[in-house]
KOLLOMI-231317 format. One line per field, with one value per residue: residue in three letters; x, y, z of N, C-alpha, C in turn. Coordinates in pm, whole numbers, plus 32768, in hexadecimal, padded with zeros to 4 digits. Example, Ala and Ser with C-alpha at 12.3 -4.5 7.8 and 13.67 -1.06 7.14 Angstrom:
REM residues 2
residuo: ala	ser
n_c1: 8527	8505
n_c2: 7DC7	7F1F
n_c3: 830C	82C4
ca_c1: 84CE	8557
ca_c2: 7E3E	7F96
ca_c3: 830C	82CA
c_c1: 8528	850A
c_c2: 7EB6	8003
c_c3: 830C	8313
This chain:
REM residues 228
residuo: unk	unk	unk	unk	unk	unk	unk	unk	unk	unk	unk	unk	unk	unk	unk	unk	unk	unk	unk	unk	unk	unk	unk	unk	unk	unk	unk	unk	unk	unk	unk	unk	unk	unk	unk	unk	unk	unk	unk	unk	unk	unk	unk	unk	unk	unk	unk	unk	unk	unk	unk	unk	unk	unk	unk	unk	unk	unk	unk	unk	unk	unk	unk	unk	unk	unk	unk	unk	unk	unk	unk	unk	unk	unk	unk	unk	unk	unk	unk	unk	unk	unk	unk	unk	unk	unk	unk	unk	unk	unk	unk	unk	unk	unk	unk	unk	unk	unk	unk	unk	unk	unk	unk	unk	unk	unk	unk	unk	unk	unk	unk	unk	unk	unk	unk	unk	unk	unk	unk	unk	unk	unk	unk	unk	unk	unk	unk	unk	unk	unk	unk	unk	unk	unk	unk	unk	unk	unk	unk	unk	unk	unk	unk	unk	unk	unk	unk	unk	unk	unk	unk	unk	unk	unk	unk	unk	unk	unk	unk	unk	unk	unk	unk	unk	unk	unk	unk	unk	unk	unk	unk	unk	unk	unk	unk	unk	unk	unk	unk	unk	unk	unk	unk	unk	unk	unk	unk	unk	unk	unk	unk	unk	unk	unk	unk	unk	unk	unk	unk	unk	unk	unk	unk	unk	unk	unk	unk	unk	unk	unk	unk	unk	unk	unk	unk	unk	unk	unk	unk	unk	unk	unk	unk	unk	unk	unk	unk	unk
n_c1: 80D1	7FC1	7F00	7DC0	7DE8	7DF9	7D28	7C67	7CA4	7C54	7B40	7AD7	7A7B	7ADC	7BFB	7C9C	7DDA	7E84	7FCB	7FF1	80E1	816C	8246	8371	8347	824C	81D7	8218	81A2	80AC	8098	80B3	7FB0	7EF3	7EBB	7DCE	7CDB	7BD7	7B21	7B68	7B45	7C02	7D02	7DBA	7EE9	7F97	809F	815D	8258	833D	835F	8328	8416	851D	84E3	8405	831A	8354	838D	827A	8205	82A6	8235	813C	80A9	7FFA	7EA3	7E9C	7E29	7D2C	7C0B	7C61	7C1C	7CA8	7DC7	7E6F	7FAA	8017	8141	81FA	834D	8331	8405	84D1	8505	840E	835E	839E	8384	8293	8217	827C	81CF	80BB	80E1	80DE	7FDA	7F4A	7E72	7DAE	7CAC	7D1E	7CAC	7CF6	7E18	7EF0	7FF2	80A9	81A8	826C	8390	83A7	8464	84BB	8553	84C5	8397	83CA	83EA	82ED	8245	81F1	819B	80A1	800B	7F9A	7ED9	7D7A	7CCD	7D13	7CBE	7CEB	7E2C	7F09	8026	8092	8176	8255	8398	839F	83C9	83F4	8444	83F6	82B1	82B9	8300	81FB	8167	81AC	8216	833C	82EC	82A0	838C	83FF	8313	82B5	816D	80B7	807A	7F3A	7E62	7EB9	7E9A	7D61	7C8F	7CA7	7C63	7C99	7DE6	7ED6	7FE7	803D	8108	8209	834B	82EF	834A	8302	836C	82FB	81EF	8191	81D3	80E3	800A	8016	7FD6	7EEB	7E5F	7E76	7DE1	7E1A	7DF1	7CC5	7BE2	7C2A	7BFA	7C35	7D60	7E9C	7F5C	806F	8186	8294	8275	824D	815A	8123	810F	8072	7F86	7F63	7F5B	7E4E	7DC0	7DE7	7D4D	7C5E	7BEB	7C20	7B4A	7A74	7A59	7A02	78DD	77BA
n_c2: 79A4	790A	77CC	782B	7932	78CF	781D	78E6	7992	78C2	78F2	79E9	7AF2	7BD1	7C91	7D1D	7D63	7E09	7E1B	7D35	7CBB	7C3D	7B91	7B44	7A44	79FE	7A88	79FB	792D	7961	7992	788D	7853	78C8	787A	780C	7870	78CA	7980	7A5C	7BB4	7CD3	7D27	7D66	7DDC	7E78	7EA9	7F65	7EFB	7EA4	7D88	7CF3	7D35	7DB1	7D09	7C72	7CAD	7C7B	7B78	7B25	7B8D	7ABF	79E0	79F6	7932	790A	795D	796A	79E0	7A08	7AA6	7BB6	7CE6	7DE7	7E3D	7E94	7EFF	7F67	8009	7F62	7F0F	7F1F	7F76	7F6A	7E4F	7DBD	7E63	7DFE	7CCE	7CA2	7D37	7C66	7B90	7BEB	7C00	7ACB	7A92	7AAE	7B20	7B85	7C19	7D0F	7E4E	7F32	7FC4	7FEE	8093	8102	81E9	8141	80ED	812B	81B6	8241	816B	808D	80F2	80C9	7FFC	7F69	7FE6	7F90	7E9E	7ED5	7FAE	7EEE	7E9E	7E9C	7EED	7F68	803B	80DD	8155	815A	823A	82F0	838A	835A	8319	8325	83E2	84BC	8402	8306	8370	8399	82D4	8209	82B1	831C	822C	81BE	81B0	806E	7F8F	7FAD	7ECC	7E6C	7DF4	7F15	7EF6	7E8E	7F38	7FFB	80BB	8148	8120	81A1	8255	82C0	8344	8364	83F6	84BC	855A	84F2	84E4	8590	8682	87DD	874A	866B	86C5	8755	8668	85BB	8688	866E	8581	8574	8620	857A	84C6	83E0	8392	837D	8330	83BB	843D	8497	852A	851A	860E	86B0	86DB	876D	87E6	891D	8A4C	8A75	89CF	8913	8970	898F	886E	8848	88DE	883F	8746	87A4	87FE	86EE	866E	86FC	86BA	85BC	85E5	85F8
n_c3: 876A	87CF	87EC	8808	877C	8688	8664	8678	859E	84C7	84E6	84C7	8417	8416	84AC	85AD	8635	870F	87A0	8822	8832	8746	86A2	85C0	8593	85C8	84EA	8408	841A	8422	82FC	829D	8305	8250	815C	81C4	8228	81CD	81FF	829B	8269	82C8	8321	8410	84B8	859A	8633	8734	87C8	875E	8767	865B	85ED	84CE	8400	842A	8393	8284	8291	82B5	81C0	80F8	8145	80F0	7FEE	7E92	7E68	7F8E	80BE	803D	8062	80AC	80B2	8133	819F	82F6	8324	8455	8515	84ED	8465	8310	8219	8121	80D2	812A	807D	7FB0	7FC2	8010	7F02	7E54	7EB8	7E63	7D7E	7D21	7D68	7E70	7F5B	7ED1	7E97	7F01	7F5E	7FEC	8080	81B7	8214	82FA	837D	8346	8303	81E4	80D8	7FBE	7EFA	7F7C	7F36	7E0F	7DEE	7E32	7D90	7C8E	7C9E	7D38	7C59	7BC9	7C57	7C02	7CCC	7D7F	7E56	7F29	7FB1	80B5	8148	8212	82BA	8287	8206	80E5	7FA5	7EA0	7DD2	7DDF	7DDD	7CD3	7C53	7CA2	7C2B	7B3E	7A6E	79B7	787C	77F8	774C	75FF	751F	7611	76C4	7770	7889	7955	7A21	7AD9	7B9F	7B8A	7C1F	7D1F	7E16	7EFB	7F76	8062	80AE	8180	8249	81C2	80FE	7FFC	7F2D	7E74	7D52	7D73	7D9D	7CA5	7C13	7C5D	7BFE	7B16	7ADD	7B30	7A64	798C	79B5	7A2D	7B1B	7B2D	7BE8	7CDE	7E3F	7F26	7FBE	804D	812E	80AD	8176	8141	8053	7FC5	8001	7EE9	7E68	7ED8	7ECE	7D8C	7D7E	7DEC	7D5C	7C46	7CC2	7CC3	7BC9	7B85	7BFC	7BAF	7AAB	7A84	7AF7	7A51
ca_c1: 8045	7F8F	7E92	7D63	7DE8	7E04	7CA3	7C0C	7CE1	7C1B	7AD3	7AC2	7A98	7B2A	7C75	7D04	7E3E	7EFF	8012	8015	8154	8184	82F5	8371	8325	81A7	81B3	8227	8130	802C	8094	8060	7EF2	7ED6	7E37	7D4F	7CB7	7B6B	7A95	7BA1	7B63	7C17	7D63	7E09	7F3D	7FD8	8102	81D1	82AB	837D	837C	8329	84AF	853B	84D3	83A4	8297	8388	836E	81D3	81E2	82DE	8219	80C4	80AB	7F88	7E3E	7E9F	7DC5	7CC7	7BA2	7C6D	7BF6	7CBC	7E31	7EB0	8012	806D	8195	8299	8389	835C	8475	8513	8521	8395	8330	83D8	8354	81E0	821F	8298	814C	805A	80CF	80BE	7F60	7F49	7E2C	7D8B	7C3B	7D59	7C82	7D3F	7EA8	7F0B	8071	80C4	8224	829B	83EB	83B5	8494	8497	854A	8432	82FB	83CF	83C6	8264	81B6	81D0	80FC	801B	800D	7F99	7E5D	7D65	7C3C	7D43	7C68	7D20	7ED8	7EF7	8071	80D1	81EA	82D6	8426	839D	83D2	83C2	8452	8390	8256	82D9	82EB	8183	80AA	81AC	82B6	8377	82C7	82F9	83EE	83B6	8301	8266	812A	808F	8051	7EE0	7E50	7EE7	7E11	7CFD	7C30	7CFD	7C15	7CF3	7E7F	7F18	80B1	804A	81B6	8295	83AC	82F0	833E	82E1	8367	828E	815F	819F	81A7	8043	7FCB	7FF2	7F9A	7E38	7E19	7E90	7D63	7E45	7D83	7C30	7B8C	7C55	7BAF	7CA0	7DBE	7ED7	7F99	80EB	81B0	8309	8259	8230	80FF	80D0	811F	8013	7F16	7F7D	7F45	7DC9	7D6C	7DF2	7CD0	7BE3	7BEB	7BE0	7AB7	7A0D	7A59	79A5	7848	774F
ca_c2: 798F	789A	777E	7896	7993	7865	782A	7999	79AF	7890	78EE	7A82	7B6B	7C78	7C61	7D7E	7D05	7E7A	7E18	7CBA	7C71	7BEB	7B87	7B3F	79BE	7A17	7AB4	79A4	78BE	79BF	79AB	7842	7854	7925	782C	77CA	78CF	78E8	79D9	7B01	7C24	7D12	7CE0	7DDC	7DDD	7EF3	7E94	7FA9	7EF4	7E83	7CFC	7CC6	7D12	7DDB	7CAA	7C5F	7CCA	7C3C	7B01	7B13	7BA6	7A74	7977	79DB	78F0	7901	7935	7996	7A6E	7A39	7B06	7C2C	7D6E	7E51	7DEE	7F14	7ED6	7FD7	8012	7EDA	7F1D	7EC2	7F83	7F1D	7D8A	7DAD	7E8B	7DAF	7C44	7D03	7D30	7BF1	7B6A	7C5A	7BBE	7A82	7A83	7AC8	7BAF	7B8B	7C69	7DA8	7F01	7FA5	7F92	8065	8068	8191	81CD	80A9	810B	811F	820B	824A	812D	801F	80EE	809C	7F3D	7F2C	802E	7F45	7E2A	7F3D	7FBE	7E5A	7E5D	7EF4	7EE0	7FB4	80AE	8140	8172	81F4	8230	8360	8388	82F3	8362	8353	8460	84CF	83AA	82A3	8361	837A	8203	81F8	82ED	8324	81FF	81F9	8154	7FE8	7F96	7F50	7E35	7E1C	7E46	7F6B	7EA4	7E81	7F3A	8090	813E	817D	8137	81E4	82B7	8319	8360	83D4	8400	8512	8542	84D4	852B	85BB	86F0	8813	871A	85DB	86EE	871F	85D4	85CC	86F4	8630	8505	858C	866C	853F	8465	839F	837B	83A0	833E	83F8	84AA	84CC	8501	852D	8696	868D	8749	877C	882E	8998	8A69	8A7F	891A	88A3	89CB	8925	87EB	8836	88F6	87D8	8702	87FE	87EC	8672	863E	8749	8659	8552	8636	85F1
ca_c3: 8741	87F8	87CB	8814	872B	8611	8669	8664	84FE	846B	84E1	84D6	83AE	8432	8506	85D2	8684	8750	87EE	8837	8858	86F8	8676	854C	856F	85C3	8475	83E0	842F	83F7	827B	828B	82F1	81E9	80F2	81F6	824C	8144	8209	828C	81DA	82C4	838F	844A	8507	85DE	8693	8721	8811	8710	8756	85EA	8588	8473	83A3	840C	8317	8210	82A5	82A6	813A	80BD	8142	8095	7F6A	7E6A	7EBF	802A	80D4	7FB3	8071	80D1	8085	8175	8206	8315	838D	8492	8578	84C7	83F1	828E	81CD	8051	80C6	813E	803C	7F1D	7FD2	7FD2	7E7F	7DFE	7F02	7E3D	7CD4	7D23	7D85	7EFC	7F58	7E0D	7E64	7F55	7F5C	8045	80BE	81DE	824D	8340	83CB	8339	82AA	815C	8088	7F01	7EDD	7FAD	7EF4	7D85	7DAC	7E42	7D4A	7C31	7CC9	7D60	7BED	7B8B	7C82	7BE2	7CF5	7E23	7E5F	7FA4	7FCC	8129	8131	8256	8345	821F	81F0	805B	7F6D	7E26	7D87	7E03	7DA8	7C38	7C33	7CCD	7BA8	7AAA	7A64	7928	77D1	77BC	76CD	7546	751C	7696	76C5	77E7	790B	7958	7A8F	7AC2	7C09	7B65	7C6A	7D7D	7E5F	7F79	7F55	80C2	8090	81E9	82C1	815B	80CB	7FAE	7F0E	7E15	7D00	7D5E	7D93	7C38	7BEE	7C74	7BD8	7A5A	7AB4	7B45	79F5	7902	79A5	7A6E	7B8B	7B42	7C86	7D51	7E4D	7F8E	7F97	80B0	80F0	80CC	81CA	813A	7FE9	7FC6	7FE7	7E83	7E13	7EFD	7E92	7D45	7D87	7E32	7CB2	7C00	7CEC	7CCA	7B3E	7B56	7C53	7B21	7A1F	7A96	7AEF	79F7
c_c1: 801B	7F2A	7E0F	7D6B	7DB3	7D6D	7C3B	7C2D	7C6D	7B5D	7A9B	7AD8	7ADB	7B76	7CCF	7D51	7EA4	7F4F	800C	8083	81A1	8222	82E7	834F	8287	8171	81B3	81BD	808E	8029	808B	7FE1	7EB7	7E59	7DC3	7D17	7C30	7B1D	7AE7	7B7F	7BA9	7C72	7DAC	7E51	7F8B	8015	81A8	824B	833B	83D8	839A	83F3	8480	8508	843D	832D	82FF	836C	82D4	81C6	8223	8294	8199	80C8	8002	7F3A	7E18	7E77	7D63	7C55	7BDA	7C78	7C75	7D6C	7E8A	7F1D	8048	80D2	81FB	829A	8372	83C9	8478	84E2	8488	832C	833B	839F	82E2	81AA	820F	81EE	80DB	8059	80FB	8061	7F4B	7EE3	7DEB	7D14	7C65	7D0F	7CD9	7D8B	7F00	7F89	80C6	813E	8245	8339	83F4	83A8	847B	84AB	84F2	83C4	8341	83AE	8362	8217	81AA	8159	8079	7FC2	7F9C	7F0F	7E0C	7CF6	7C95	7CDC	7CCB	7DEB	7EDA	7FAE	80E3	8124	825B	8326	842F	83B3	839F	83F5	83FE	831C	8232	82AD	826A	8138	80EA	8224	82CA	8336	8303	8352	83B2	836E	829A	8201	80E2	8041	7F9F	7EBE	7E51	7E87	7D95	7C96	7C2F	7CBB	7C59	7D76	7E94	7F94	808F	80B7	8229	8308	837F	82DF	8300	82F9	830E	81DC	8142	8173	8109	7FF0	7FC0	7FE9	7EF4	7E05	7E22	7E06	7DA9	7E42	7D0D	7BDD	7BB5	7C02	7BF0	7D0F	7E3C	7F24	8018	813D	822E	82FD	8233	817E	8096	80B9	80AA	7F83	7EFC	7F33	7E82	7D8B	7D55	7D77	7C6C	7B8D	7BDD	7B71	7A77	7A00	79DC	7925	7812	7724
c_c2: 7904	7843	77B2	78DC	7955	7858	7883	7989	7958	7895	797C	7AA5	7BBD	7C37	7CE1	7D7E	7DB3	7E23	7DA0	7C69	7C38	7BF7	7B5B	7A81	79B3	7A36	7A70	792C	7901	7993	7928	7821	7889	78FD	77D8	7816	792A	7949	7A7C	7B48	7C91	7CE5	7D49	7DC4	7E4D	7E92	7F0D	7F82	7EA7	7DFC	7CBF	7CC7	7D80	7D83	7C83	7C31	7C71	7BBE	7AE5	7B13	7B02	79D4	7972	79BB	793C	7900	7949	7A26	7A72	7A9E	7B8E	7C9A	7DD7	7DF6	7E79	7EBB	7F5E	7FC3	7FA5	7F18	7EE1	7EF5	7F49	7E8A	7D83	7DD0	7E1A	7D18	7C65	7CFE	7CB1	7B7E	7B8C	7BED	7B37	7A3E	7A87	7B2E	7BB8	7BFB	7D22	7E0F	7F40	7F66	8038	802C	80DA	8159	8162	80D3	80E3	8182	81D9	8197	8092	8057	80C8	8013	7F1F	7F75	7FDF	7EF1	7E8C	7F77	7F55	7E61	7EAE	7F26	7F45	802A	811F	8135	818E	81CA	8295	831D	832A	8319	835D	83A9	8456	8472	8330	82CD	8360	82F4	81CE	8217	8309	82D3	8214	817E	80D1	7FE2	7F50	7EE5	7E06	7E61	7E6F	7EDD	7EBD	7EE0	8001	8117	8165	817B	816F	822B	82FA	82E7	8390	83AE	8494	84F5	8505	851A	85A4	8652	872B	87AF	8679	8639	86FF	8698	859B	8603	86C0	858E	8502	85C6	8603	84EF	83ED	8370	83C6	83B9	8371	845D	84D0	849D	8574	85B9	8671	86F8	87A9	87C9	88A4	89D4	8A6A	8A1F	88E6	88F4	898D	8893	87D0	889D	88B3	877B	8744	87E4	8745	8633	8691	86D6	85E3	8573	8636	8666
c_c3: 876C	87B1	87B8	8796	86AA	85FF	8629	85A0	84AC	8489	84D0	8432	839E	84C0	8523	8631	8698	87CB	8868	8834	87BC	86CE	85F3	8530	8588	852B	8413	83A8	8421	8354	8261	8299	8283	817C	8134	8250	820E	8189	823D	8253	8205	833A	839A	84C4	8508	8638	8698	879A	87B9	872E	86E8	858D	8527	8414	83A4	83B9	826D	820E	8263	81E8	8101	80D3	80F5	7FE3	7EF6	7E62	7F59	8050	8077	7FE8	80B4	80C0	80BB	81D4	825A	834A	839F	84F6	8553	8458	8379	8209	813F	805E	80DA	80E6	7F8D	7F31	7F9D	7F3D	7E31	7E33	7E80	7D9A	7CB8	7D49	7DD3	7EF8	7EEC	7E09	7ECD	7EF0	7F71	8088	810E	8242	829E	8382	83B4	8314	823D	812A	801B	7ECF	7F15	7F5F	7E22	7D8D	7E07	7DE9	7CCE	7C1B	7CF3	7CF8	7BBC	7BDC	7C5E	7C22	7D60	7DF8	7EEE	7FC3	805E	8159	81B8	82AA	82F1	81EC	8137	8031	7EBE	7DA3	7D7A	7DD2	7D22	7BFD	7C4D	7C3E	7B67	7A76	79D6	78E9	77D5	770E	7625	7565	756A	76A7	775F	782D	792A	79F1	7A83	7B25	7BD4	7B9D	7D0E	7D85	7EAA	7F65	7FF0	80C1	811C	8231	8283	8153	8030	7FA4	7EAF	7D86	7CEC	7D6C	7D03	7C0A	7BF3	7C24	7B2D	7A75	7AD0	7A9D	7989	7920	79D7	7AD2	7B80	7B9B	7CF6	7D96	7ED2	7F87	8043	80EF	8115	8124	8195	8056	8008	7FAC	7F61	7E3B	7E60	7EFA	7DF1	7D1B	7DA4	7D98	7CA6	7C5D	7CE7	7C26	7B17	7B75	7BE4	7A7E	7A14	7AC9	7A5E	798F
């Protein structure tokens, strides 16, 4: 990432960077601009030549402090790996104030299984303005989306975390691992009122005809709820 790019970054709103070469020390230094960066609101990187490294995006996530990225609405990362170590930096990024006003977070083909969407659905949990997930081509399944819309009861004492999707419009988990038991999973968290604003939502391939017939009631009955 050159002197130009550095440039563009601090004077552009919107930033769509395919396949520029970036590595994992571009990314780096991306996540230091981070806090200087007041007018971004939309940054998108596609890189599928896979300069960025296995590490990459971890890097980018570990360096955004507090406040970093404050105007960004919309962050796509396509074609780099971000896995457990990218998904879990992201995370620790997210709840320490990074991104403070993220809509929409779209992470396609990233490798991230059950265990990368457990330790990012917490913080995701926690924002309560995401309006958009976009999640396909992800070796996820039906554990990971457990940990997403139905984790287990904080313990005695602690109290429910603040946030909780409720303003989650679009869900795509399209080309997962999920099956008949995470369509389920779906199917009572739409009827408990667990996503309210949901209104698209992804198809899963590796679920059965009737789990994802199922699944398109259960939205049918909640888009009725909310009609006047």
């Amino acid at each position: 990432m050159g002197m130009r790019d550095c440039k563009e970054l601090r004077e552009a709103w919107k930033v769509q960077w395919e396949d520029k070469g970036l590595s994992g020390a571009d990314l780096a230094t991306l996540a230091k601009l981070g806090s200087v960066l007041p007018a971004l609101d939309w940054l998108d990187l596609a890189e599928r030549s896979g300069s960025a490294g296995l590490g990459g995006v971890a890097r980018l996530a570990k360096g955004l402090v507090a406040g970093a990225l404050p105007a960004v609405t919309c962050l796509f990362i396509g074609g780099m790996h971000v896995g457990y170590a990218g998904a879990s930096a992201l995370a620790a990024a997210l709840d320490r104030g990074a991104l403070p006003r993220l809509q929409r977070l779209c992470l396609p083909n990233a490798g991230i299984g059950d265990a990368a969407l457990v330790a990012l659905a917490p913080a995701l949990r926690r924002r309560p303005a995401l309006e958009a997930l976009s999640l396909p081509d992800n070796p996820l399944g039906d554990e990971g989306l457990a940990a997403l819309l139905a984790p287990p009861p904080p313990a005695a004492g602690t109290p429910r975390p603040a946030g909780g999707l409720k303003k989650l419009e679009e869900l795509d988990l399209s080309f997962t691992q999920v099956s008949d038991t995470g369509c389920a999973t779906l199917v009572a968290a739409l009827d408990s009122g667990t996503l309210p604003a949901l209104e698209e939502l992804g198809v899963f391939a590796h679920a059965s005809p009737e789990a994802r017939a199922a699944v398109s009631e259960a939205m049918v009955r909640s888009k009725r709820r909310k009609q006047p």
